[in-house]
PLY file of the C-alpha trace (Angstrom):
ply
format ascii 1.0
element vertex 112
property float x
property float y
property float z
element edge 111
property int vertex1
property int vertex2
end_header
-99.56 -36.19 -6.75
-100.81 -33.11 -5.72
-103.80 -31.04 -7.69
-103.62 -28.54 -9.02
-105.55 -25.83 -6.27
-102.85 -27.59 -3.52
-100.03 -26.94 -5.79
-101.23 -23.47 -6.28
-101.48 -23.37 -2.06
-97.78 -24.36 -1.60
-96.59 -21.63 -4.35
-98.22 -19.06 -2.56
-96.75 -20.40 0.87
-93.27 -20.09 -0.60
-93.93 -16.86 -1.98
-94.35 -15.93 1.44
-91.14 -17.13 2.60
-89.06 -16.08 -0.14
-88.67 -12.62 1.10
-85.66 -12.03 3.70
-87.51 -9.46 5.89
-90.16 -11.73 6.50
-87.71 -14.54 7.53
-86.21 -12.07 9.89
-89.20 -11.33 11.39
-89.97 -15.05 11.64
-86.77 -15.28 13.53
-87.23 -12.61 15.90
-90.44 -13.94 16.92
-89.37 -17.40 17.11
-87.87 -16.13 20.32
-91.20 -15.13 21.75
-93.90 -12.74 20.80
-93.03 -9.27 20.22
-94.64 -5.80 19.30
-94.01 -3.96 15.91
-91.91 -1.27 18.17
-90.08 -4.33 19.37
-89.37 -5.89 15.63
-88.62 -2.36 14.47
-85.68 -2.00 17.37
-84.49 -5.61 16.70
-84.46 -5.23 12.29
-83.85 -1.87 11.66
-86.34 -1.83 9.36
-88.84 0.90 8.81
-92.46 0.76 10.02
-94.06 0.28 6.77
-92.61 -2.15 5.73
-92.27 -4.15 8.62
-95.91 -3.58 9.09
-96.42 -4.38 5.63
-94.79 -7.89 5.96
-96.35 -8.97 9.14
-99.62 -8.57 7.59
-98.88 -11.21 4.45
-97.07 -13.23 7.16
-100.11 -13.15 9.27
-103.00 -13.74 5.82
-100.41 -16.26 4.93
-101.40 -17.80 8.73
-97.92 -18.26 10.10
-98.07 -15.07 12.67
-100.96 -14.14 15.25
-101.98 -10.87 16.56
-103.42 -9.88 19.67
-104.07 -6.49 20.78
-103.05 -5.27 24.25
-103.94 -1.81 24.58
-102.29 0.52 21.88
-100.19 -2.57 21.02
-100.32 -5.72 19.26
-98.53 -8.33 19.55
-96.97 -11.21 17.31
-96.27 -14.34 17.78
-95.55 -17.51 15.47
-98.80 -19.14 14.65
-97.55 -22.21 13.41
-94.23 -23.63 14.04
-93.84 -25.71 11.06
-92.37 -23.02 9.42
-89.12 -23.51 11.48
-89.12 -27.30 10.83
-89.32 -26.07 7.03
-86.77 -23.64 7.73
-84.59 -26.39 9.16
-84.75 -28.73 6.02
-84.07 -25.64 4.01
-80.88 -24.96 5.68
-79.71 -28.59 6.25
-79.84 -28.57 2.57
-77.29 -25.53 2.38
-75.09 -26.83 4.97
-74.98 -30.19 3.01
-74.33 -28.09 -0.51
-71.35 -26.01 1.22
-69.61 -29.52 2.37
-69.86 -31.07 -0.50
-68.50 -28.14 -2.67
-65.74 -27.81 0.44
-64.98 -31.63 0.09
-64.71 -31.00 -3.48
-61.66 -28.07 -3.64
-58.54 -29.41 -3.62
-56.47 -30.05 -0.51
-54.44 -27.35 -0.73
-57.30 -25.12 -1.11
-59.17 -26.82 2.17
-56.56 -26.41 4.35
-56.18 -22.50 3.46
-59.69 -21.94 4.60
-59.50 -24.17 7.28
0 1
1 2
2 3
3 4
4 5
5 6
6 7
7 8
8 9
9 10
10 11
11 12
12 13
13 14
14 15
15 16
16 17
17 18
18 19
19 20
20 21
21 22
22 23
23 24
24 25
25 26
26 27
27 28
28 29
29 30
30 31
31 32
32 33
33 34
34 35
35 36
36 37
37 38
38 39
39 40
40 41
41 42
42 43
43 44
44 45
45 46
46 47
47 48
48 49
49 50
50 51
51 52
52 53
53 54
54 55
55 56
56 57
57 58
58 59
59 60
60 61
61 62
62 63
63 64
64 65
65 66
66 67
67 68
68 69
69 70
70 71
71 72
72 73
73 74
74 75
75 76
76 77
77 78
78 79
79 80
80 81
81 82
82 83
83 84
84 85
85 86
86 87
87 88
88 89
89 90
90 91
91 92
92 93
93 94
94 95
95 96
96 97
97 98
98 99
99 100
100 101
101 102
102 103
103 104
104 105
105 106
106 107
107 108
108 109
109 110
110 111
């Protein structure tokens, strides 16, 4: 059983990654560490808020920033959030079979 401060921990952690821009940006920087010129180019989001969003990704401690020059760069801080991601979307995948397996024939083989 977790207390109640941890519980409080994980909500806020969720929190975090309950916002689709943020998981895009997770994403993108899964594939290596990029600039907020580079995130803007590959989102097409605007600078605010993608600056806005790195900065509760990185308080939340799942993005680092270094400077290098006039830039700075992110990267993923701590991969666990993929792993995370992973059981989140093994979930889905299982949810979609089983409500696939559960239309009738007929119905399969029309989306099939």
């Amino acid at each position: 059983m977790l207390d109640p401060t941890t519980l409080e921990s994980v909500s806020r952690l969720f929190k975090v990654l309950a916002e689709p821009t943020r998981l895009d940006l997770l994403q993108h920087l899964n594939r290596g560490p990029l600039t907020v010129s580079e995130l803007l180019d590959a989102t097409g989001q605007k600078q605010a808020n993608v600056s806005k969003q790195l900065g509760l990704l990185f308080t939340a401690g799942l993005v680092s920033r270094e400077r290098d020059g006039n830039l700075v760069r992110y990267a993923i801080a701590d991969p666990m959030v993929f792993d995370l991601c992973e059981l989140v979307c093994g979930k889905l995948r299982s949810d979609a079979e089983r409500q696939l397996a559960s239309l009738p024939r007929r119905a399969r083989a029309k989306r099939g």
